[in-house]
N, C-alpha and C positions, 0 to 999 in steps of 0.2 A: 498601309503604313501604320505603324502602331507607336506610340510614348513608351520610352524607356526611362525609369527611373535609375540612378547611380549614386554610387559614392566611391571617391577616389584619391588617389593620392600626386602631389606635383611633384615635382624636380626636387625640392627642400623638405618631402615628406610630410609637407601641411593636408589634412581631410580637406577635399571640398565635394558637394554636391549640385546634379542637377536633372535634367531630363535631356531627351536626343529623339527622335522622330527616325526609325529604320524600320526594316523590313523583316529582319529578326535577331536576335541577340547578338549572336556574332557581328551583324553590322552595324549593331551599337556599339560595341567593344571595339570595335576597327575606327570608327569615330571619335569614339573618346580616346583612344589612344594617339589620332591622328590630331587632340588639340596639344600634346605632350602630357598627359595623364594616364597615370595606371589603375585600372577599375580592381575594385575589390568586391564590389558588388553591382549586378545590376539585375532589374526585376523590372517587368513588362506592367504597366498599369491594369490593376483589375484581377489580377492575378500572383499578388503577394506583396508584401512589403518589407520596406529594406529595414534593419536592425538600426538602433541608434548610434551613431557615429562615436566611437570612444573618445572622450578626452586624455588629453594627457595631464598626469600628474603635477596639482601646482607647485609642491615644491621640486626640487632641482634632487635628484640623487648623484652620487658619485658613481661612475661605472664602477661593475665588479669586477676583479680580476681571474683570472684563471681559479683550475680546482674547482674540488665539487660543489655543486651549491646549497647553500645553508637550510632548504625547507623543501616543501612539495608542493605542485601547483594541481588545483580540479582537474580531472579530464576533460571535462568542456573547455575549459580557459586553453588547457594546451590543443583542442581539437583546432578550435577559431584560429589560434596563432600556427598551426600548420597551412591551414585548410588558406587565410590569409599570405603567408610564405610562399607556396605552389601559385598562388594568383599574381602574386610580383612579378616569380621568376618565369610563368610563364608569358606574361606580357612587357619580358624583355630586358628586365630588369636584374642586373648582375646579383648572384648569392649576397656579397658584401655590401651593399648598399643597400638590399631590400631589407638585410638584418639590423640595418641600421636605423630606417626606414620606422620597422615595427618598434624597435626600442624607445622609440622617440613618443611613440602613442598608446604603448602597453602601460595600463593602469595598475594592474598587477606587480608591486614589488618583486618578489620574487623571480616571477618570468622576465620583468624588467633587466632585473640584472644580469640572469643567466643568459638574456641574449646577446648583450654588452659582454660577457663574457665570449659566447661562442663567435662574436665582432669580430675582439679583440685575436682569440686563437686563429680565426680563418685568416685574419693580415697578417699573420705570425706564418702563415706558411702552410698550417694545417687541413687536412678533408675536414668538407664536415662533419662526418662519419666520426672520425677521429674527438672533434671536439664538444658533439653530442654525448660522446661514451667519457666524458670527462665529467658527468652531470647524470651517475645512473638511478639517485632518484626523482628526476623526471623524465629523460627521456631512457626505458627500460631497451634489453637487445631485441626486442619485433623491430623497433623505432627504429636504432642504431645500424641494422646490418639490413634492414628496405632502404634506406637511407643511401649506405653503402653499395646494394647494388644499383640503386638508383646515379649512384657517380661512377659506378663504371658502366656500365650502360651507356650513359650522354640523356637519360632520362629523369632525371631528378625532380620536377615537376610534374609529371606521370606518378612516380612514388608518392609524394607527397599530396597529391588528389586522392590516390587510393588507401593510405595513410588515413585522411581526414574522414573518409568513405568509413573506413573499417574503425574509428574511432567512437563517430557519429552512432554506426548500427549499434554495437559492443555498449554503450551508454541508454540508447533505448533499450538494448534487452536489459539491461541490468535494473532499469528504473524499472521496467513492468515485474519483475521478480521483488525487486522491494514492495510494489504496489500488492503485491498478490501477498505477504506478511503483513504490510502495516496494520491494516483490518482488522482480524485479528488478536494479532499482538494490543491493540487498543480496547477491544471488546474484553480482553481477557486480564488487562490493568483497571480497567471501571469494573471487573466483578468482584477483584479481591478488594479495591479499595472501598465498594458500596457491605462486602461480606463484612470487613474489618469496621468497617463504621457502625454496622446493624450489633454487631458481636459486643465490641464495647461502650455502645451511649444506648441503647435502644435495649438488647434484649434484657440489661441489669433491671432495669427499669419494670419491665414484662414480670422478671422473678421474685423481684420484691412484691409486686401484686400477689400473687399465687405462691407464696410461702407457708399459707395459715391450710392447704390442698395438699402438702406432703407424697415426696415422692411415688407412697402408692400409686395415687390418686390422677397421676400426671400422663400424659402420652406417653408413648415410647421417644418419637419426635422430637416432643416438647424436652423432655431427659437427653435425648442425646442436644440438642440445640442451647439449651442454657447450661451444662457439664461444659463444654468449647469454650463457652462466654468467660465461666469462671477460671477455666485451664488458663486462657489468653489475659484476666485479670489479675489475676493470683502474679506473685513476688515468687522471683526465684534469684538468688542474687543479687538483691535490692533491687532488676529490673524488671517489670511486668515479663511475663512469657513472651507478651505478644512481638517487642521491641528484643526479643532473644530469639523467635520465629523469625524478625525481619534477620537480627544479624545473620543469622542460619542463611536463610535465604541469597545475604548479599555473599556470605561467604564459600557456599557452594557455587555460586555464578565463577565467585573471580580464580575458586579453583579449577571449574572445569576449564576455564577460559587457560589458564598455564598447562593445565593438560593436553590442549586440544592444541597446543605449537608444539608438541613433542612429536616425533614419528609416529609412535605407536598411536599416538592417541586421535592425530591426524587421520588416521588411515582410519582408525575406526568410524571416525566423526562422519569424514566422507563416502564411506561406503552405507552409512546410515541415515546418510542425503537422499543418494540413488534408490535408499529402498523405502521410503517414507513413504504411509499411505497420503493420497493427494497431491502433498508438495513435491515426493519422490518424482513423479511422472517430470515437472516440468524443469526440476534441477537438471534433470537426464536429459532433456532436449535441449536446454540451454548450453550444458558444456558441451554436445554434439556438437550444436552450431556454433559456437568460440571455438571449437577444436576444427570443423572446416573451415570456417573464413579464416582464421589464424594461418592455417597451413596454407589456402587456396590464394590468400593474399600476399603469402610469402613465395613463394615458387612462381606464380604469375609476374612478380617484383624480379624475380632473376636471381634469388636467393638458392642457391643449390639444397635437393631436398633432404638432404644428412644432416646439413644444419639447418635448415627450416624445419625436421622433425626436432630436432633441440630443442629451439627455441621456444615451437607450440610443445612441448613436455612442460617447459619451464614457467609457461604462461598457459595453464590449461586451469589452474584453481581449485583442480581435484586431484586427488593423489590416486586414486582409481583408475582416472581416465592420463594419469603423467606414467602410471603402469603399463598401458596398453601402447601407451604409442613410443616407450620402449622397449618393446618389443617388435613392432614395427620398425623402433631404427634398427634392431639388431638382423632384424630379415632383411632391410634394404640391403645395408653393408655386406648383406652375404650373397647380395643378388640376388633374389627370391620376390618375389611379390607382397603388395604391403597387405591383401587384402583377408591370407592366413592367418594372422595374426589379430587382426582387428575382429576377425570370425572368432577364433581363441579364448577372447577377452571377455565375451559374452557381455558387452556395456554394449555395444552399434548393434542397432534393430539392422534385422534383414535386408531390408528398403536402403538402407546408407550401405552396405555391406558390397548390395549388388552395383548400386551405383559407382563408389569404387573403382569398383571390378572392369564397367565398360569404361570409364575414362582411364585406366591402366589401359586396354587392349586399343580402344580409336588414339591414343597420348593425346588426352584431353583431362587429364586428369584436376589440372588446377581450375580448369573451367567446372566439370562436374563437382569439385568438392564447393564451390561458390553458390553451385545451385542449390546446391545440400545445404548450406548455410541460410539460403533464402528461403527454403522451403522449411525448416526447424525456426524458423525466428519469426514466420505463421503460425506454426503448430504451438511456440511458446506463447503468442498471443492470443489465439484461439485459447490453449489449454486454461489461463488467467484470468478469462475473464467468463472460462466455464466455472474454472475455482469458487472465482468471486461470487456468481449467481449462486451457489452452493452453501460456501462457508456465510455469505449476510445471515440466511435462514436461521443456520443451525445456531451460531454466535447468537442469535437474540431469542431463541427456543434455551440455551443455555444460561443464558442471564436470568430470565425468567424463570425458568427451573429453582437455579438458587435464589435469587429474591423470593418467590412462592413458598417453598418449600420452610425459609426461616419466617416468613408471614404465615401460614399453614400453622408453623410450631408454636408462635405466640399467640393465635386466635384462637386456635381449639381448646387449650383449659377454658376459654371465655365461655367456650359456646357450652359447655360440659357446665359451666357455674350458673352461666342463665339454663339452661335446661332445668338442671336441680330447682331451678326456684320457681320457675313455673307448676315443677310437681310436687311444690309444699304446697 
């Protein structure tokens, strides 16, 4: 017999917690539910621990009414309130009470309301299919139409574990892809800001010493390093250059950024993901694996795959890979196999191609494209934290280079003036 830890909900929706003495999880859940309690968590001593129990909001909000809702909520916040949801309804507990349930302990405004809202629509008569798509900036169509075959099914707690599941992974891959920039992008903010500081308090400083040396007499280094200093000093407009480089800089950002929502500019942007050296590899493995678990999670759901190829087009993130797989829908619709076309596209390595290929001929298809999802969401965390061992090096061999190099510039007239003087 082993201790189980819990947290749970009563008849009025109030958290309570405790511990239970079973033989394994399940016969703790059959326990707890056997004192009239619905577990939302429970975890075996010694082997993990349970999250803090939310409180609910001190003050009192008004439910919100129908229509869309007014903000957007984290993906973790909505993963928990799914993942929660499926744990009600599968211990028993009616749609419309467990959403009532959550409303009452959801801290989060926003989701607060929108579930008072989807309450209010499911007493009104509604699926809930119907009054999640009432709310499409939060829950998008993967959400709404797993949802919906999860209600024709008689599975809807099924959906909603696999929901939570493909939520959970999709959030870890995306954080280890931030992880694998932020580096980086931080190493490459402390250069220009250490370049910008040396440029204007320090080198002015260097050139007023060695003014009375004259540019013959100077490096080439030294010439090119305090020429920048003065470029970035110097008034043009009444503002320094160097505050006309930032504007530059800010102003090329927020252009590429209007360009990069255009089609054209999209496409270019994205197919210059897929072929970037280093980063390139693991953008490519990542929309792989979001393009099979997306699909493998919708079809296994009971989603017909015409529009489960839709939906993963429309939630693929790349306009590369929302090419290829319509193309794919255009061969299914013709009856033809999806595996020509994904061959066609030249994005799916051989390895996802073939595999494919045997889950079309065993129809195990949504099984195999799941494996493929698990197998690419290794290779993205394998490939990140080769990145990482990689790019630390090179990023601090880089920094040094230019710190060095404008030390280098300011030392050697020095060393050329003490020379001279030793050989007077």
């Amino acid at each position: 017999m082993a201790n189980f830890q819990y947290i749970a909900l009563d008849a009025k929706g109030a958290q309570t917690s405790g511990s239970v003495s079973a033989g394994s999880e399940a016969d703790a859940v059959a326990q707890i539910r056997s004192q009239g309690l619905y577990p939302t968590q429970v975890v075996q001593e010694g082997k993990g621990k349970l999250s803090a129990p939310k409180k609910s909001a001190p003050k009192k909000r008004k439910k919100a009414k129908g229509g869309k809702s007014g903000g957007r909520v984290k993906p973790k916040v909505l993963m928990i309130f799914t993942r929660q949801l499926a744990t009600l309804i599968d211990s028993g507990l009616p749609l419309l009470r467990g959403l009532n349930v959550l409303a009452k302990q959801e801290p989060n405004p926003v989701l607060k309301g929108t579930i008072n809202s989807l309450a209010d629509s499911v007493q009104g008569g509604s699926t809930f299919s119907e009054s999640l798509s009432q709310h499409p900036r939060i829950f998008n169509k993967l959400y709404v139409n797993m949802v919906k075959a999860g209600e024709l099914g008689g599975v809807l707690e099924v959906v909603l574990n696999r929901l939570a599941e493909y939520q959970e992974k999709a959030h870890k891959l995306k954080n280890k892809i931030v992880a694998a920039m932020v580096y980086p992008v931080i190493v490459m903010f402390i250069a220009v800001a250490i370049l910008t500081f040396l440029m204007l308090f320090i080198v002015p400083r260097f050139k007023d010493m060695f003014a009375d040396m004259g540019d013959t007499q100077l490096p080439m280094i030294s010439k090119v390093v305090f020429g920048f200093s003065e470029f970035m000093l110097s008034r043009s407009f009444i503002l320094p250059n160097s505050v006309w480089i930032l504007f530059g800089v800010v102003f090329i950002w927020i252009m590429s950024q209007v360009w990069a929502r255009t089609k054209g500019g999209r496409r270019v942007l994205d197919a210059i993901k897929l072929k970037m050296p280093l980063f390139g590899d693991i953008q490519r493995k990542s929309a792989i694996a979001r393009f099979s678990r997306t699909l493998g999670t919708l079809v296994t759901s009971g989603v017909p795959i015409l529009q489960a190829l839709n939906i993963t087009r429309e939630t693929a993130g790349n306009v590369i890979i929302s090419d290829a797989i319509a193309k794919v829908h255009e061969s299914v619709k013709e009856g033809e196999s999806i595996v020509q076309p994904l061959t066609a596209s030249s994005v799916f390595p051989s390895m996802v191609i073939s595999m494919v290929d045997v889950g079309e001929e065993t129809g195990q298809l949504p099984e195999m494209l799941l494996k493929i999802a698990d197998v690419y969401d290794d290779e993205v965390d394998n490939a990140v934290t080769a990145l990482t061992s990689i790019i630390e090096p090179i990023m601090i061999v880089f920094l040094a280079l230019v710190v060095g190099s404008i030390v280098f510039a300011l030392f050697l007239p020095l060393i050329k003036i003490i020379q001279s003087m030793q050989n007077v």
